[in-house]
ROTOR-733296 format. One record per residue (C-alpha): x, y, z. Coordinates in nm, 3 decimals, m for minus. Layout:
residues N
X,Y,Z
X,Y,Z
...
***
This chain:
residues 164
X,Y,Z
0.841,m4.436,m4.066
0.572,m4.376,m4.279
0.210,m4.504,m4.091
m0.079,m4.589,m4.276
m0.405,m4.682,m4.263
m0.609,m4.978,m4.395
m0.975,m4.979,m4.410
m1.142,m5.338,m4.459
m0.937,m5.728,m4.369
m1.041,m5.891,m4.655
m0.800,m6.077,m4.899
m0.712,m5.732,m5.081
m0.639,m5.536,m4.746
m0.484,m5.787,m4.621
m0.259,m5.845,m4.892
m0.165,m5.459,m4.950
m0.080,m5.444,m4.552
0.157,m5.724,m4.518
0.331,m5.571,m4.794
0.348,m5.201,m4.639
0.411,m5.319,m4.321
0.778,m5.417,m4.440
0.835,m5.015,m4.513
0.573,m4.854,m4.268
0.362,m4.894,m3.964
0.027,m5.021,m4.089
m0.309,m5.045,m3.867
m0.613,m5.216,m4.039
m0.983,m5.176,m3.946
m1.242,m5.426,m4.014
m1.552,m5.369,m3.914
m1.672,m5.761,m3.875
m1.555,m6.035,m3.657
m1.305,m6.165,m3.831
m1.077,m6.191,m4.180
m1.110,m6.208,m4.486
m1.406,m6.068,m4.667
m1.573,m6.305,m4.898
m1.377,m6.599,m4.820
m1.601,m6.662,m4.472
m1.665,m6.953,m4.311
m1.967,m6.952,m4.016
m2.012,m7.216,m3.758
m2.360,m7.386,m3.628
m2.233,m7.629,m3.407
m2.206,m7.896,m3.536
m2.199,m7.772,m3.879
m1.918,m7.527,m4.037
m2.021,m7.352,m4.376
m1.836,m7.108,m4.633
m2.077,m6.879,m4.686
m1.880,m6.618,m4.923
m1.661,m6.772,m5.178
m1.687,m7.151,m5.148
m1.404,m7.153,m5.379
m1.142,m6.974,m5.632
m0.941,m6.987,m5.904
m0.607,m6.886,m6.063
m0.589,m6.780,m6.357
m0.269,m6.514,m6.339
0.138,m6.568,m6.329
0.108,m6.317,m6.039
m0.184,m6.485,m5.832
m0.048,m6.842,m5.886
0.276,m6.714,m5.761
0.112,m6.589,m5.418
m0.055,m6.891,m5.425
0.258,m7.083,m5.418
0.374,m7.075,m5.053
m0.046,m7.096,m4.921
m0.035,m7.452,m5.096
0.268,m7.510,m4.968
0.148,m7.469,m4.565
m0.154,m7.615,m4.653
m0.344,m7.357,m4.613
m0.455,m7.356,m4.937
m0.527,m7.682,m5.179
m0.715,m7.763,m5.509
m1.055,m7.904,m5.462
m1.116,m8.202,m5.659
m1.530,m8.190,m5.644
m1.712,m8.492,m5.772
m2.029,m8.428,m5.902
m2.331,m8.622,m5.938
m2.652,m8.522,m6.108
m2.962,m8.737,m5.972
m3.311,m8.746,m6.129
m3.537,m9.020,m6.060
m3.343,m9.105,m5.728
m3.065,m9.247,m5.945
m2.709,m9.083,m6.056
m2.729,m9.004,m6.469
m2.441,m8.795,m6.449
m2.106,m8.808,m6.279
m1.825,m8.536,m6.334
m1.510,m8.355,m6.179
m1.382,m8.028,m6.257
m1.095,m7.960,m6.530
m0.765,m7.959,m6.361
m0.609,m7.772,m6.576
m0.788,m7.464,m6.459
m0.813,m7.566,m6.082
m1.044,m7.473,m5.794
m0.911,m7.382,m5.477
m0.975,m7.394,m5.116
m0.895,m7.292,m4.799
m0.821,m7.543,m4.538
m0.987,m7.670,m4.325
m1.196,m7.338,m4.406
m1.220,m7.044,m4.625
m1.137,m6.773,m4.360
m0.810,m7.004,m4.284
m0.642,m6.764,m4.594
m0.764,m6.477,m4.400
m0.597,m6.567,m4.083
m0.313,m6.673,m4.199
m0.260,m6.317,m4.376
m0.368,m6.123,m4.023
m0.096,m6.300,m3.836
0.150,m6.014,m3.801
m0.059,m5.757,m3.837
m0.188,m5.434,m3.631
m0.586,m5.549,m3.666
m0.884,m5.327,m3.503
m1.207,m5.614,m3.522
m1.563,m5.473,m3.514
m1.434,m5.137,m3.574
m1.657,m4.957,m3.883
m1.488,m4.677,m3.968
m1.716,m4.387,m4.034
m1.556,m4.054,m4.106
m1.228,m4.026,m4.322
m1.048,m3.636,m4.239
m0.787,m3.462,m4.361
m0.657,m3.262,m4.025
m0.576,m2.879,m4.142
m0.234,m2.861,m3.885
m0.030,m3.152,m4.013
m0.210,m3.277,m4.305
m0.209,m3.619,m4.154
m0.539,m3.838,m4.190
m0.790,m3.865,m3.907
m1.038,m4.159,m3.893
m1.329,m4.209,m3.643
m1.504,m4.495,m3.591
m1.903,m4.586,m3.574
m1.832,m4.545,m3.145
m1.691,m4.216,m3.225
m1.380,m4.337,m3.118
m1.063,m4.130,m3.286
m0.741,m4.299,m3.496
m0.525,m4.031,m3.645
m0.201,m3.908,m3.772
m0.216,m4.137,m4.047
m0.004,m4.037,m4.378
m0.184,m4.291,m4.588
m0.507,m4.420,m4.602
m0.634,m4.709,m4.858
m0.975,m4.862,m4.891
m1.041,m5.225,m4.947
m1.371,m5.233,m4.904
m1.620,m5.414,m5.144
m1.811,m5.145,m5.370
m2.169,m5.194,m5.241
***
């Protein structure tokens, strides 16, 4: 069995390992606390925030179909926002979003898609990987972390790591 390597537990690297890890032996590194990238959620007791993506939208065949089983846990739903636009301490303007083109969320939080997706998986938390190596003898794929801790004899390695 193949193994590979996964560097970053947001949506993307997420996604890509819980389809290898039907063929192969995946391991993914993250390097925060938890899942899921830019859909993050922090919590100031009593308060709980989405501080990435506060929502999302839809707009492929192939996204809507992934989508499909999220909604139907209910770990995903559409967000039907009311808005209100105030000026003068009054409302002037009331409106909701289209539904045609809906928003999404995940419930009750945005990192609930995140966690949902880590459930079966091999995940290393607060592990920054540092150094990606080819090693000369079999080839394989060597990664250390920021601890200089070693994970190797990988035959695949993918980043899913944002671009900044």
């Amino acid at each position: 069995m193949k193994k590979i390597a996964i560097i970053g537990a947001g949506i993307s690297g997420l996604t890509i390992a819980n389809h290898l890890n039907k063929i192969a032996k995946v391991t993914v590194f993250e390097k925060s606390a938890g899942y899921g990238g830019r859909l993050a959620t922090r919590y100031a007791s009593p308060f709980t925030f989405d501080h990435g993506a506060q929502y999302f939208k839809a707009t492929t065949s192939e996204f809507k179909s992934f989508l499909k089983p999220l909604i139907a846990k209910g770990i995903v739903k559409i967000w039907k926002a009311c808005f209100h636009e105030i000026k003068d301490s009054k409302v002037y303007k009331k409106y909701q979003w289209n539904n045609e083109n809906p928003h999404y969320v995940g419930v009750p939080n945005m990192n609930s898609i995140g966690s949902y997706l880590a459930k079966h998986l091999d995940i290393h938390l607060n592990t920054t990987i540092k150094a990606i190596n080819r090693m000369t003898d079999s080839k394989k794929w060597q990664l250390t972390d920021n601890k200089g801790k070693i994970f190797q004899n990988f035959d695949w390695v993918i980043v899913a790591i944002p671009a900044n």
